[in-house]
Phi, psi and omega in degrees: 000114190297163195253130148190166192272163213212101183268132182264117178261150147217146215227118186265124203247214166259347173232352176211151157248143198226157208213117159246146151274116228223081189305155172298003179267334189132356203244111171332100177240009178206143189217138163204171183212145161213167205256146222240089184308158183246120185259135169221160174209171169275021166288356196089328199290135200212105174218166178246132159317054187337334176283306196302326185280317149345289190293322165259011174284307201285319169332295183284323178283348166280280212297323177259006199288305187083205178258359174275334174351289166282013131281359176304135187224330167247175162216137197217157194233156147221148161192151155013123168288191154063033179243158177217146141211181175233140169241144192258187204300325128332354183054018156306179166284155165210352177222178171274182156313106181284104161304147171308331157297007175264137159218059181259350185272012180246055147244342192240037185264326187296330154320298179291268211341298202306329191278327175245180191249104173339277182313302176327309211263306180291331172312322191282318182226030136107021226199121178263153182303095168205135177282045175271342194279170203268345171282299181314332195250319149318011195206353162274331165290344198264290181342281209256016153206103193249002177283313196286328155346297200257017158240351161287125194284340199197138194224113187227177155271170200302300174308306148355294187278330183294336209279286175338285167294356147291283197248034149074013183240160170265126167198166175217182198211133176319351189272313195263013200246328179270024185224033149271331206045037149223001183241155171274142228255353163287300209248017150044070166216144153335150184247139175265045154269314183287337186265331172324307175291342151295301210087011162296128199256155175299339193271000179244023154259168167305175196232144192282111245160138198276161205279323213240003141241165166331130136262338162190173170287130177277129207292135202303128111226288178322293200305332183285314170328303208236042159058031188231143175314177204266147181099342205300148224220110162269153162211159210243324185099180176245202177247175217293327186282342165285345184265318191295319150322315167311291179323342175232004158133358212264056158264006205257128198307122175084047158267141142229172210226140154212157224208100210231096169220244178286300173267222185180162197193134169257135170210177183234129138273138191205166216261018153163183216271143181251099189257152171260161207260355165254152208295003193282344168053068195278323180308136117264115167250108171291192173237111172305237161214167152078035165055038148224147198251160202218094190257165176146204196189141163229177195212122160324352180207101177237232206305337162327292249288301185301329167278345169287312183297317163308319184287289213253330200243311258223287150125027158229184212260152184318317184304327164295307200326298180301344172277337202281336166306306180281006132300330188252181209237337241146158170277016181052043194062023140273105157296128198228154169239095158340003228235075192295332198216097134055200197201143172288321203309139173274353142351292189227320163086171189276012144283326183298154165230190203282148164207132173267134158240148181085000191296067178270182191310341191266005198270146194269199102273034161250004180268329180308321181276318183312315192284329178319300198306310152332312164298290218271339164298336140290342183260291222256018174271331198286343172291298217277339172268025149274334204279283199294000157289349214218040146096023165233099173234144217244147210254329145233231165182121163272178216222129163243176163104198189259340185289321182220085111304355197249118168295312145303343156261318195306296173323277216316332171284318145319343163263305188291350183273301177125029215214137207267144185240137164274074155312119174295149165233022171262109170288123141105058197314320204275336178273346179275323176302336223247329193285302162001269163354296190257007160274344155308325191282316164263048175034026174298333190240132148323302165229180120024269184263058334069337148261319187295340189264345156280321229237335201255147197237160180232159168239227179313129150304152128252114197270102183311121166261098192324318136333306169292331188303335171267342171267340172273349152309300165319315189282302144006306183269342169293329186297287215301337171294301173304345162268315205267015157253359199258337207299309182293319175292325175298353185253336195280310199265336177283028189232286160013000000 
């Protein structure tokens, strides 16, 4: 086993936390997961256990360290945006982690709407009027539990708090510090207007540190805890879609990265932030690392859609879904909008739902999986043609995730956007992007891309077929029609 240094990643997902040992070539060499319970009720409440995610962060990193154990020289996180909890003066817990996936702060959000300036806000942080964000849930807690508000010493995220228990210090990073809609996406410091609608003072947020250096050493008590030599190196990381970005590659000039799994997400990294300029304010721009900002979008329903068809209607394994999809030539005028657990687009917003359209007697199941991949390759054209109204277009795009594997979603998105797609071959992109990060950090790499050009491997190309380019534009303008005549009945019926 050669002596040389070894970054241990771990990547805090919503549903698993997963921990590699991540070598300077790129390559994964020891990996494990375990899975992160979700408590829901039917109240909307979707929270993570702050001991337990403690208690399986340290699991899986004991557990992947190994016999590589001393040779580990960092340890670096990634996770999940849109997340909270509050803690007192001790750095107890006092709530569960509020998850992105909570949507109990969209009973009191027509309240926050009302008080603040829409434009204003999204100019200052980046973040267009949707209640997902960590303000919205912060202004839900002050509404319906204002004893525990005004008593909680610190209001922080899942990545936060672990970063505490490693190192006794509060501290967060601009990738999730800009997908709160409270720090501001210029001077990436708390913003004061946005914390103005709280009644919020900044010391009682985390204190803002870059993602992409050292932040301390970790104290031999961790290390011996979590089985890593003494001296062992923290770097705090990005959030889980920044790394995976990273991870394939889109630090590298005129990239754009999309990242296609249960959800899915298009973005650009460029050397500064990009709001759009229409009032539907269709754009999010966080702040990556390494002086680059990720203006762009994401969508709640990618790889769901084919597992709800798998699960509940059609009951066969994805390797059929796809041949059969690849038997018929077109969906026959079948349409489908994705959108099972609602939609960020502020268009329709988390009242829409799923609707297949055109559905007659002759439709197979393959015109149905077609029609999924397809919906969700339009909901994500609707990102990409807001990036390019507004001056960003990107010469490719790599491509991640679980979605493509399927060479037939790989085509069909290459034809609707109309842009040649790069399919990663980086086993565990979010855990190698993460790694990227922290061999920059102890300089094994001069910069960024320079390591990203030793460590990211690439496979197949796909190439926009002109033919299809032109026909899925036309069905492209029909998807978009059918939301905006659906937009009032979705709301109409989520009401119901």
């Amino acid at each position: 086993m050669e002596n040389r240094p070894l970054i241990l990643s771990v990547d805090v997902g919503t549903t698993n936390i997963k921990a590699g040992v991540v070598d300077a070539d790129g390559r994964v060499l020891q990996m494990v997961q375990q899975e992160l319970p979700l408590e829901r009720d039917e109240s909307g409440r979707a929270e993570h256990d702050p001991h337990l995610l403690w208690d399986t962060f340290r699991t899986v990193a004991q557990q992947v360290a190994g016999d590589y154990s001393q040779q580990i020289s960092a340890l670096v996180l990634s996770a999940y945006q849109l997340s909270l909890l509050a803690v007192d003066e001790q750095g107890k817990p006092l709530t569960g982690i509020i998850t992105l996936l909570d949507t109990r702060p969209q009973q009191t959000y027509s309240r926050l709407a009302s008080r603040m300036d829409a434009r204003q806000l999204y100019e200052r942080t980046g973040c267009p009027p949707l209640f997902h964000y960590p303000l919205s849930k912060l202004f839900w807690l002050k509404t319906t539990r204002p004893d525990l508000f005004a008593g909680a010493r610190r209001f922080v995220g899942a990545k936060d708090y672990l970063i505490y228990r490693l190192t006794g210090q509060w501290v967060t990073e601009a990738s999730l510090g800009t997908a709160t809609q409270l720090m501001n996406l210029h001077t990436l410091q708390w913003d004061e207007v946005a914390l103005g609608l709280l009644g919020l003072d900044a010391e009682r947020l985390p204190e803002p540190v870059e993602a992409d250096k050292v932040l301390a050493s970790l104290p031999p008590e961790v290390c011996a805890q979590l089985g890593l030599p003494e001296g062992c190196q923290l770097v705090p990381g990005v959030y889980d879609g920044g790394a995976v970005a990273i991870g394939i590659g889109t630090m590298l000039e005129g990239t754009g990265a999309v990242n296609l799994g249960t959800t899915a997400m298009l973005r650009v990294a460029l050397p500064r932030p990009v709001l759009d300029g229409d009032p539907a304010m269709r754009l999010q721009t966080c702040y990556l690392a390494c002086g680059k900002w990720f203006p762009g979008g994401a969508i709640n329903n990618a790889g769901i859609t084919l597992r709800w068809l798998r699960d509940n209607v059609l009951h066969i394994d994805y390797e059929t879904m796809n041949r059969e999809a690849e038997s018929v030539s077109d969906t026959a005028g079948l349409f489908f909008l994705p959108f099972l657990s609602g939609e960020r687009n502020p268009q329709i917003g988390n009242a829409a739902s799923g609707v297949f359209f055109g559905l007659r007697g002759y439709h197979t199941r393959g015109h149905i999986v077609r029609a999924a991949m397809e919906g969700v390759c339009f909901a994500l054209r609707i990102v990409y043609d807001a990036l390019q109204e507004n001056g960003v277009t990107p010469q490719e795009i790599r491509i991640g995730g679980g979605g493509a594997r399927s060479p037939l979603w790989m085509q069909t998105m290459a034809n609707v956007l109309g842009i040649p797609l790069q399919v990663s071959h980086v086993e565990e992109p979010a855990l190698v992007g993460s790694a990227i990060l922290a061999y920059t950090a102890l300089g094994v790499y001069p910069d960024v891309v320079r390591a990203t050009k030793a460590m990211v491997r690439t496979g197949r190309q796909y190439l926009p077929q002109q033919d299809a380019v032109e026909g899925y534009a036309k069905n492209y303008r029909f998807f978009r029609r059918l939301m905006r005549d659906l937009a009032d009945a979705f709301k109409e019926h989520a009401s119901m």
